[in-house]
C-alpha positions in Angstrom: 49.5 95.7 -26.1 51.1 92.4 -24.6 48.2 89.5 -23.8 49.0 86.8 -22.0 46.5 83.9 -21.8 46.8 81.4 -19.1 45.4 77.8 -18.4 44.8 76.3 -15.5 43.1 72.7 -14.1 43.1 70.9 -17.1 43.1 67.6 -15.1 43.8 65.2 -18.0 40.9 66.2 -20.1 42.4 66.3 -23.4 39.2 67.0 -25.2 38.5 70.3 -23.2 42.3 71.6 -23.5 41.8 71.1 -27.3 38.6 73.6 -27.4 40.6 75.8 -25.4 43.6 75.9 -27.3 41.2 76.1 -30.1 39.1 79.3 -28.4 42.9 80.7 -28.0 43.8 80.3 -32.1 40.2 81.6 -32.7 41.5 85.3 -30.5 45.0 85.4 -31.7 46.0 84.2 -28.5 48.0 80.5 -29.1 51.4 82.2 -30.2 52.0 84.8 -27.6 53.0 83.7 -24.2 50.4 81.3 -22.4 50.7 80.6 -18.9 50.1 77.5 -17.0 49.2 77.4 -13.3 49.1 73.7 -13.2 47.0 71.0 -12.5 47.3 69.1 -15.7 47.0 65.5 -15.3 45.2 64.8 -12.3 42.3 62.9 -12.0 41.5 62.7 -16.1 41.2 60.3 -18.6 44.1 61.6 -20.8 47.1 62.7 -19.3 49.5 61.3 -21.3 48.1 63.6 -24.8 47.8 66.4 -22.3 51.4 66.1 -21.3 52.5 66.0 -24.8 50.5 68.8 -26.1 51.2 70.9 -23.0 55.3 69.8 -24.0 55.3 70.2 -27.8 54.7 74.1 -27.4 57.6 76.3 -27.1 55.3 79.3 -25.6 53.4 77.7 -22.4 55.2 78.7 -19.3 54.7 77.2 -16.1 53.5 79.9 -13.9 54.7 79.4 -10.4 57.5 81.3 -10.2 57.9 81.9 -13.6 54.9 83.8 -14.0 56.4 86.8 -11.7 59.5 87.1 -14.1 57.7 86.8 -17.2 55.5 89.9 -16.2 58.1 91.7 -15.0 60.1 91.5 -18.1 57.1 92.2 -20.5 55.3 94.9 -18.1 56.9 95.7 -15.6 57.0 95.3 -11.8 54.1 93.1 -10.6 53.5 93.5 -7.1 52.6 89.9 -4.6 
């Protein structure tokens, strides 16, 4: 079975996307496709090791509209 973790309002806060990412190795859930639904740097203390964490990984897709397509090509249709 396909799991797809997402994140979302991260807002700059390095330290919190790290226990995330951390709760995600800890599941088996950091190599298979993660999806992002934005809100990364606003507002927090850290946005420039938030952007370059977010970057270095190959499997964090932005999820607007990407998110549809992914879905659809690992599940199926995906209604609105």
């Amino acid at each position: 079975m396909l799991q797809i973790a997402a994140l979302s309002d991260i807002h700059g806060n390095f330290g919190a996307l790290l226990a995330v990412w951390r709760d995600l190795e800890r599941h088996d859930l950091s190599t298979g496709p993660v999806l992002n639904a934005g809100d990364n740097v606003c507002y927090g203390e850290n946005p420039e090791e938030t952007v370059q964490f977010l970057r270095s990984r190959n499997n964090i897709f932005s999820a607007v509209p990407r998110a549809r397509k992914l879905l659809q090509e690992k599940v199926g249709p995906v209604s609105a």
